[in-house]
FIBADREN-66379 format. One record per atom (N, C-alpha, C): residue number from 1; residue in one letter; atom name; x, y, z. Coordinates in Angstrom, 1 decimal, decimal comma, padded with zeros to 4 digits. Example, Ala and Ser with C-alpha at 12.3 -4.5 7.8 and 13.67 -1.06 7.14 Angstrom:
REM FIBADREN-66379
 fiza marmar tidren      u      v      w
    1      A      N  013,2 -005,7  007,8
    1      A     CA  012,3 -004,5  007,8
    1      A      C  013,2 -003,3  007,8
    2      S      N  012,8 -002,2  007,1
    2      S     CA  013,7 -001,1  007,1
    2      S      C  012,9  000,0  007,9
//
This chain:
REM FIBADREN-66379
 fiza marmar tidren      u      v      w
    1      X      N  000,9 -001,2  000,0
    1      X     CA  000,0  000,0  000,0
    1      X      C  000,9  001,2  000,0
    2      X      N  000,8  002,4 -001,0
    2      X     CA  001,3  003,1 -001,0
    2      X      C  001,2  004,3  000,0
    3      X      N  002,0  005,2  000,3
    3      X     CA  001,9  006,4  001,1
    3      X      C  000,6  006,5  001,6
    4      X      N  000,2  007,4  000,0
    4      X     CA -001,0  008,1 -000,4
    4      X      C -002,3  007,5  000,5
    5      X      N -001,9  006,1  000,3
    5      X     CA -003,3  005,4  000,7
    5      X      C -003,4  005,6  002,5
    6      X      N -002,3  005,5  002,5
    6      X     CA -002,1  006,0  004,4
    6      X      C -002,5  006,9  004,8
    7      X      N -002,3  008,0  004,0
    7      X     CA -002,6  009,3  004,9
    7      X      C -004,2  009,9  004,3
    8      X      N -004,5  009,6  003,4
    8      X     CA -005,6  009,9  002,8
    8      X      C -006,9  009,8  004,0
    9      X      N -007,2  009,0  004,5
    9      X     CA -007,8  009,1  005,8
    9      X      C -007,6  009,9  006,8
   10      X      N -006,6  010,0  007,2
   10      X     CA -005,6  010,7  008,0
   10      X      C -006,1  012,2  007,7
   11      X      N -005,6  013,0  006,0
   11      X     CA -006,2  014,0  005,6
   11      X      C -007,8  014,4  006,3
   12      X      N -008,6  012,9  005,4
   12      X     CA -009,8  013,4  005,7
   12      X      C -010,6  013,6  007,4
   13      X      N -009,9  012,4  008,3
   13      X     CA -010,2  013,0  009,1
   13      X      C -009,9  014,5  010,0
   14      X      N -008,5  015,0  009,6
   14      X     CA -008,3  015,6  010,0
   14      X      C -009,3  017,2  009,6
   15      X      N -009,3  016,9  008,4
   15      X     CA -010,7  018,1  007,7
   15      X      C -011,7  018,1  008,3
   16      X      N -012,1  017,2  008,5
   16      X     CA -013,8  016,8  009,1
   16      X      C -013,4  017,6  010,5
   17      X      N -012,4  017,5  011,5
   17      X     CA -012,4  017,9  012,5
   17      X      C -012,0  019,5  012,6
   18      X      N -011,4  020,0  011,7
   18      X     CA -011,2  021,3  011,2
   18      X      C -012,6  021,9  010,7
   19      X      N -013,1  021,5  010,2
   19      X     CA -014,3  021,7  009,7
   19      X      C -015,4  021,9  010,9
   20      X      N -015,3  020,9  011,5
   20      X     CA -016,6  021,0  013,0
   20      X      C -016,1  021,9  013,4
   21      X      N -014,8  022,3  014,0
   21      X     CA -014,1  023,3  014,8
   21      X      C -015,0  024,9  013,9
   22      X      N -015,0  024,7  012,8
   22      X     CA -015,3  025,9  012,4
   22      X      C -016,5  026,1  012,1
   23      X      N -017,9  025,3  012,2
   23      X     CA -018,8  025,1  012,1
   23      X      C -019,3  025,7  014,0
   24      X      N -018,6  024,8  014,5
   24      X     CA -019,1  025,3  016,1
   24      X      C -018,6  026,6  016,1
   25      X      N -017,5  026,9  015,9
   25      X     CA -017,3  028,7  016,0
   25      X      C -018,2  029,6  015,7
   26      X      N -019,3  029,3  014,6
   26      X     CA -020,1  030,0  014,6
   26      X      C -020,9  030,7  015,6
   27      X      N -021,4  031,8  015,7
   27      X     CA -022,3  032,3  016,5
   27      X      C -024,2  031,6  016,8
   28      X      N -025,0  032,0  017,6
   28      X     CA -025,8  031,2  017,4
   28      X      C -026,7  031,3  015,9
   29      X      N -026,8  032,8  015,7
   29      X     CA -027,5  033,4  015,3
   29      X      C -027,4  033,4  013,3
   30      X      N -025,9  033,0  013,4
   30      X     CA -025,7  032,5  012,2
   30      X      C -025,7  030,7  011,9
   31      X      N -025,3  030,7  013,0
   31      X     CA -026,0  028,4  013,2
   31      X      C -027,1  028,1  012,6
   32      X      N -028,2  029,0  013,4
   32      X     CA -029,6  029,0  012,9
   32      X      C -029,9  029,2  011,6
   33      X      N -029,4  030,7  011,0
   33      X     CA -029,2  030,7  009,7
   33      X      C -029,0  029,9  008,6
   34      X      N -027,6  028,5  008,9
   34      X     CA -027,3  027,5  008,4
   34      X      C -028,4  026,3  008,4
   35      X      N -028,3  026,4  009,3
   35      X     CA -029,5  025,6  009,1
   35      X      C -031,0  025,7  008,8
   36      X      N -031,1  026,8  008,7
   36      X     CA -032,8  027,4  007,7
   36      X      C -032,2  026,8  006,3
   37      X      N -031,0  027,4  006,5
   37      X     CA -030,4  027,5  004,7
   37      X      C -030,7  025,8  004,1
   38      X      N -030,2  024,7  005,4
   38      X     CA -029,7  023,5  004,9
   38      X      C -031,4  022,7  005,0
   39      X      N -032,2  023,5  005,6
   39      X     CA -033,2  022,7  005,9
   39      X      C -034,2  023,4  004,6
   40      X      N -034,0  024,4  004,2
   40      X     CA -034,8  024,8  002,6
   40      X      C -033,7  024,2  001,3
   41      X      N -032,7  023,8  001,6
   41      X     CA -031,8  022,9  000,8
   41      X      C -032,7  021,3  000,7
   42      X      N -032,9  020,4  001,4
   42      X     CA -033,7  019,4  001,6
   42      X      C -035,2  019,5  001,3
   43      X      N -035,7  020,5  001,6
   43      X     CA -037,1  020,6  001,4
   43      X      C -037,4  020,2 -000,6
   44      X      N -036,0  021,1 -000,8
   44      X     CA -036,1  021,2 -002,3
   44      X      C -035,5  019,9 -002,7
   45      X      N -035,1  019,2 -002,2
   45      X     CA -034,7  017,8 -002,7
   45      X      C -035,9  016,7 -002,4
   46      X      N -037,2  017,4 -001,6
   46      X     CA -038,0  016,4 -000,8
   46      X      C -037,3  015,6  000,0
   47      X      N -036,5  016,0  001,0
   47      X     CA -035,6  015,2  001,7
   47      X      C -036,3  015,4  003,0
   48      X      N -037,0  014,5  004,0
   48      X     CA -037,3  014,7  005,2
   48      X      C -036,8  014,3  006,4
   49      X      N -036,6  015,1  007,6
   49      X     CA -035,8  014,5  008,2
   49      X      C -037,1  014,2  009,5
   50      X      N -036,7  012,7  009,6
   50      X     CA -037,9  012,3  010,5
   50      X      C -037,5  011,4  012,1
   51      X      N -036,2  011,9  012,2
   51      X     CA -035,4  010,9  013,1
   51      X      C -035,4  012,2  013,8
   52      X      N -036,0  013,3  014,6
   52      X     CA -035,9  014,3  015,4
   52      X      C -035,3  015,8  014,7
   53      X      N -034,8  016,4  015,7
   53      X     CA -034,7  018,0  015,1
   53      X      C -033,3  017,9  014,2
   54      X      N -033,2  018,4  013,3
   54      X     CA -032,0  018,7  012,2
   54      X      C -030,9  018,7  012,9
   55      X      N -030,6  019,6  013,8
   55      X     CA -029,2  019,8  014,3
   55      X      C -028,8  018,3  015,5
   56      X      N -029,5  018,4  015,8
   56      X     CA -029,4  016,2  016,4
   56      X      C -028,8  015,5  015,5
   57      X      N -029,0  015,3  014,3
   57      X     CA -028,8  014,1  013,2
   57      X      C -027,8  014,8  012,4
   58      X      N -027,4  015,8  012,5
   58      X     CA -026,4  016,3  012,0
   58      X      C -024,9  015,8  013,1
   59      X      N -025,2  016,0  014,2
   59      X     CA -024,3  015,5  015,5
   59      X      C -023,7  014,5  015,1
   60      X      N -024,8  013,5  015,0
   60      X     CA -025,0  012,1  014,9
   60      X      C -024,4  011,6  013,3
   61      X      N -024,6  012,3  012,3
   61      X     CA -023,4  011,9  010,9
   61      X      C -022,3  012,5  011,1
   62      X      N -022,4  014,1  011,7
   62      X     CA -020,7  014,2  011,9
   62      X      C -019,5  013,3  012,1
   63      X      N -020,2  012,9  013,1
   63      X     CA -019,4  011,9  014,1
   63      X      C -019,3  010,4  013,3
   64      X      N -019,9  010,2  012,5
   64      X     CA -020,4  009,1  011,8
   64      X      C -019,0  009,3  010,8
   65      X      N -018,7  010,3  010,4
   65      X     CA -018,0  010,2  009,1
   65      X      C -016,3  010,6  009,9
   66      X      N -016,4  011,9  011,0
   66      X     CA -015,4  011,6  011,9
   66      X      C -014,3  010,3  012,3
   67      X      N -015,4  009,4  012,9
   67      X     CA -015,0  007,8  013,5
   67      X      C -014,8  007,0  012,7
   68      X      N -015,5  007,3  011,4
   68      X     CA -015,2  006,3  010,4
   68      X      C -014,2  006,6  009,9
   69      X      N -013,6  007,7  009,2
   69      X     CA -012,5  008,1  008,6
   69      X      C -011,4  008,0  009,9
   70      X      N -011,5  008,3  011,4
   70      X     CA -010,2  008,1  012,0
   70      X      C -009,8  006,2  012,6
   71      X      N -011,4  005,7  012,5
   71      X     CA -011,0  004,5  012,7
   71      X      C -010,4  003,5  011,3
   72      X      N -010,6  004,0  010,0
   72      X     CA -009,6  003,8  009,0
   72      X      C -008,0  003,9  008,9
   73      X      N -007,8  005,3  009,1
   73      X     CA -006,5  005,8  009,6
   73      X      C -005,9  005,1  010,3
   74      X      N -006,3  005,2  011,8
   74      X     CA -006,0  004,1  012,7
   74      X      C -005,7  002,3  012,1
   75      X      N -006,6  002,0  011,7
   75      X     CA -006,2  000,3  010,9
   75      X      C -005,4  000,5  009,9
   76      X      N -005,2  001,7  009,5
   76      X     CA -004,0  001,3  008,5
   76      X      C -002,7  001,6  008,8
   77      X      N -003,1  002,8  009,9
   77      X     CA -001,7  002,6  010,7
   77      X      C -000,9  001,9  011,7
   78      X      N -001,9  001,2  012,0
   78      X     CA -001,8  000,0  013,1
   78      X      C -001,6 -001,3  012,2
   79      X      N -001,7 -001,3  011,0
   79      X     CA -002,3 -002,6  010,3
   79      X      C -003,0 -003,2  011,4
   80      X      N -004,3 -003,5  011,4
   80      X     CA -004,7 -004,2  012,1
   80      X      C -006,2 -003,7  012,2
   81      X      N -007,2 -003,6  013,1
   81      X     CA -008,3 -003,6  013,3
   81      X      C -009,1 -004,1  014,7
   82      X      N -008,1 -004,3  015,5
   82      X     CA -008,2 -004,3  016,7
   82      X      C -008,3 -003,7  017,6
   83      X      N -008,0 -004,3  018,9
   83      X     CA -008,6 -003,6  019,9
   83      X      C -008,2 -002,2  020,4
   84      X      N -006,7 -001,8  019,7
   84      X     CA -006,0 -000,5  019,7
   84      X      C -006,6  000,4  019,2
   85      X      N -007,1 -000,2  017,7
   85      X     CA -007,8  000,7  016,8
   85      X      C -008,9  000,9  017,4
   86      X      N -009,8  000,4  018,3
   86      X     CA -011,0  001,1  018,7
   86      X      C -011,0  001,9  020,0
   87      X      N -009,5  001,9  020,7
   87      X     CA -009,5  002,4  021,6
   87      X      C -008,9  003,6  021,3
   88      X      N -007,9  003,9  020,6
   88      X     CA -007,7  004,9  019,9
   88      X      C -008,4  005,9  019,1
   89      X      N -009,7  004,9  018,2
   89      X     CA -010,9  006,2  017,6
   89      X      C -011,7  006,6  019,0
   90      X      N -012,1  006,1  019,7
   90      X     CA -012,8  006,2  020,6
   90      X      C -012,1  007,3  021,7
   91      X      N -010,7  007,2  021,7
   91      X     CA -010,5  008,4  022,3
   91      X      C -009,8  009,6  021,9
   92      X      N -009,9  009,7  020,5
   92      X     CA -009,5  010,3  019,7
   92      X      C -011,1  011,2  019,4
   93      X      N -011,9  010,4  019,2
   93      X     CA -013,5  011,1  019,0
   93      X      C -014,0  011,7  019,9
   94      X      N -013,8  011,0  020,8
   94      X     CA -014,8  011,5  022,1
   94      X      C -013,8  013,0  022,3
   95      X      N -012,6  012,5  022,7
   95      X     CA -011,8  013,8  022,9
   95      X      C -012,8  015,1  022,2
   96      X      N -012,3  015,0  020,7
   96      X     CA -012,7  016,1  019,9
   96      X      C -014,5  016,3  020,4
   97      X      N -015,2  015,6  020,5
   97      X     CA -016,5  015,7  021,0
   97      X      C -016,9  016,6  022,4
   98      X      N -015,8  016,2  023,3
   98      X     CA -015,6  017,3  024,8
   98      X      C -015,4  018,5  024,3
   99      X      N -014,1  018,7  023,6
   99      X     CA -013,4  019,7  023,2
   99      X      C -014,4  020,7  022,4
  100      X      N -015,5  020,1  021,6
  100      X     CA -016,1  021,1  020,9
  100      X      C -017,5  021,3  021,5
  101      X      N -017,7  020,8  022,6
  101      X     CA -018,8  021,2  023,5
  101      X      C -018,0  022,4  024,4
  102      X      N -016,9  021,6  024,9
  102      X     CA -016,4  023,2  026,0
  102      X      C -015,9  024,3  024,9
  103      X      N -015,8  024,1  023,6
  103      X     CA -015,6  025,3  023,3
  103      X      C -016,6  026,2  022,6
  104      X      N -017,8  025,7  022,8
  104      X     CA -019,1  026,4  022,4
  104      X      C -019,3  027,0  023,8
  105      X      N -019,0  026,9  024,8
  105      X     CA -018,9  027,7  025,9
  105      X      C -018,4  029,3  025,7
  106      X      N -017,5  029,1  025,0
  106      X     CA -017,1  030,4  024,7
  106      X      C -017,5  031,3  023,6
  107      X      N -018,5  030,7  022,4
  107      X     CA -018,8  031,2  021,4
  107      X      C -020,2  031,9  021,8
  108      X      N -020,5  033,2  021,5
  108      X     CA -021,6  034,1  021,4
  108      X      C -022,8  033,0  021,0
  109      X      N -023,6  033,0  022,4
  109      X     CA -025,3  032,2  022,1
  109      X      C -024,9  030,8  022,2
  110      X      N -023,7  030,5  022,1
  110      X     CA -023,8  029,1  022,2
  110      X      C -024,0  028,4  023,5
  111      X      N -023,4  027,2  024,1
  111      X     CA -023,1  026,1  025,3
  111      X      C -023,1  025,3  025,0
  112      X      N -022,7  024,2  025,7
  112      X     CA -022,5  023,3  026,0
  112      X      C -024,0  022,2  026,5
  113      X      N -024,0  021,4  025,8
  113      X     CA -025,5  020,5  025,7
  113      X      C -025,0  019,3  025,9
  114      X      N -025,6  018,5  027,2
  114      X     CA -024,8  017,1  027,2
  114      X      C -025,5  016,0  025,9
  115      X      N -027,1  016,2  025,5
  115      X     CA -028,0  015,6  024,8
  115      X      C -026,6  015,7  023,8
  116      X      N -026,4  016,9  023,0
  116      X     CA -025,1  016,7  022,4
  116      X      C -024,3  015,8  022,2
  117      X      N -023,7  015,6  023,3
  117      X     CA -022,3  014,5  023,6
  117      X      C -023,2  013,1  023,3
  118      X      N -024,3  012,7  023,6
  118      X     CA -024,8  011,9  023,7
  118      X      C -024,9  011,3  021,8
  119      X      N -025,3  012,3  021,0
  119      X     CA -025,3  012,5  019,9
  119      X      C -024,5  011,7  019,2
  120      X      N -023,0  012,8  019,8
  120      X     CA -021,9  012,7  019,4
  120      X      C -021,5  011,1  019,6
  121      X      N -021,4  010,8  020,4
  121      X     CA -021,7  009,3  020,8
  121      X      C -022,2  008,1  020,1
  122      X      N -023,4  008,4  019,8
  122      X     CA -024,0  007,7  018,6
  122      X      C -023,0  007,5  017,1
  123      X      N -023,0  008,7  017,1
  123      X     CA -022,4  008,6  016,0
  123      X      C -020,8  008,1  015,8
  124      X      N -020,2  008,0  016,8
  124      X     CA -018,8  007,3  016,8
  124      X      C -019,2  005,9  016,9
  125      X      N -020,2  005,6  017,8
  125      X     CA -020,1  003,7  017,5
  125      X      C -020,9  003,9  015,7
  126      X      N -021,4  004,5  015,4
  126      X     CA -022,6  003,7  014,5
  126      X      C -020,6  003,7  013,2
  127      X      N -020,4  005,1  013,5
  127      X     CA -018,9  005,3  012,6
  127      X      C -018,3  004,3  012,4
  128      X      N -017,7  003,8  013,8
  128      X     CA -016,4  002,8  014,2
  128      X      C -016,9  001,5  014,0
  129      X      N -018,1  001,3  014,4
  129      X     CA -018,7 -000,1  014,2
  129      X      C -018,7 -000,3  011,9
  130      X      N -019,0  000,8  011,2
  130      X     CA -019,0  000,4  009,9
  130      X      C -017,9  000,3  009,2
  131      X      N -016,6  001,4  010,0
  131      X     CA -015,9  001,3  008,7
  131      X      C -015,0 -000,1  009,3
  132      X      N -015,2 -000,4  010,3
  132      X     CA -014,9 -002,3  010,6
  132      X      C -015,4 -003,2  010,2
  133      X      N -016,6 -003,0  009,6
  133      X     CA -017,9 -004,2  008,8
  133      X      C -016,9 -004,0  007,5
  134      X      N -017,0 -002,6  007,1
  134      X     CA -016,2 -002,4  005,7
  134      X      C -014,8 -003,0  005,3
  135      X      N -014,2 -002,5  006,3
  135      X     CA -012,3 -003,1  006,5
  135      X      C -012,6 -004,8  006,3
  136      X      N -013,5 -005,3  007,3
  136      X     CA -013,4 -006,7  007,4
  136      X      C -014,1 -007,3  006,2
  137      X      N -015,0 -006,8  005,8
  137      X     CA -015,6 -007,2  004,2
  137      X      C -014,5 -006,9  003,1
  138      X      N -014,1 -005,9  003,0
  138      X     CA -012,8 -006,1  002,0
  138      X      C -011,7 -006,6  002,2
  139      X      N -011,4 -007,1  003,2
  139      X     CA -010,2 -007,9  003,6
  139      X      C -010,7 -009,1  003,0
  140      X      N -012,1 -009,6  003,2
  140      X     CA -012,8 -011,3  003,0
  140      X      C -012,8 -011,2  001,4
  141      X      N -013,3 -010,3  000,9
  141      X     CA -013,5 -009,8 -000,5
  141      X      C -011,7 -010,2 -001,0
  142      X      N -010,5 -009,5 -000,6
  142      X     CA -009,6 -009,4 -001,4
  142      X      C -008,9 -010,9 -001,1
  143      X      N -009,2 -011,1  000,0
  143      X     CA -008,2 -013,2  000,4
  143      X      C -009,3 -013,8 -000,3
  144      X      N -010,2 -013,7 -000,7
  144      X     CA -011,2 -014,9 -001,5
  144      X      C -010,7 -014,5 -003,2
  145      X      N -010,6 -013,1 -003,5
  145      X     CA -009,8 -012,9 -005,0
  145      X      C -008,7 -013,4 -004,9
  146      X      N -008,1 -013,7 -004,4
  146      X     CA -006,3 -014,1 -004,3
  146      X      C -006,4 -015,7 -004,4
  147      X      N -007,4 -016,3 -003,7
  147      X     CA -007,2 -017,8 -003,3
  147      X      C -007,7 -018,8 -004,6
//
């Protein structure tokens, strides 16, 4: 496996968390904003969201694409898929999950919401738990092409 393929995860998770960082930075008043914007964005797709309030399920894929892209990273830099690797996304996520609840503490309108973390939460197992279905499926996928 070349470089590229190593850090490529690595990149993306690192964006994704650069990204939330700057997403939470927002004020409340432009949050809201965003999400009028993203929820007349869906309306026009007929996209409905029926799993609770928009900013919930947003938590909940953040974290989804977060865990999944760092528990990648992790297995490929561990080679492996083990028990390191989940203890590592797990405290790699959660970390970033505290860290951007206490630092909506400091942002104009915002706080800190435990329902949040809880969110957040969700979304690291539903993350960590797929891109391991995924890893271990193409691992079975590439030893059955080989054999």
């Amino acid at each position: 496996m070349n470089k590229m393929h190593i850090r490529l995860p690595i990149y993306l998770t690192t964006a994704l968390i650069l990204t939330l960082t700057w997403l939470s930075h927002q004020p409340s008043d432009i949050s809201i904003r965003q999400q009028e914007t993203l929820m007349r964005v869906l309306e026009a797709f007929s996209i409905e969201t029926q799993f609770g309030p928009l900013r919930d399920q947003i938590h909940v894929l953040v974290f989804i694409a977060i865990a999944g892209s760092a528990f990648i990273a992790f297995s490929q830099l561990m080679k492996s898929t083990g028990i390191k690797v989940w203890i590592c996304t797990f405290a790699l996520t959660l970390t970033v999950a505290c860290a951007d609840e206490l630092h909506q503490e400091f942002v104009e309108g915002r706080g800190y919401q435990f329902k949040d973390l809880l969110h957040d939460g969700l979304g690291i197992l539903i993350g960590s738990i797929s891109a391991f279905l995924i890893l271990t499926l193409m691992k079975k996928l590439i030893t059955s092409s080989n054999s």
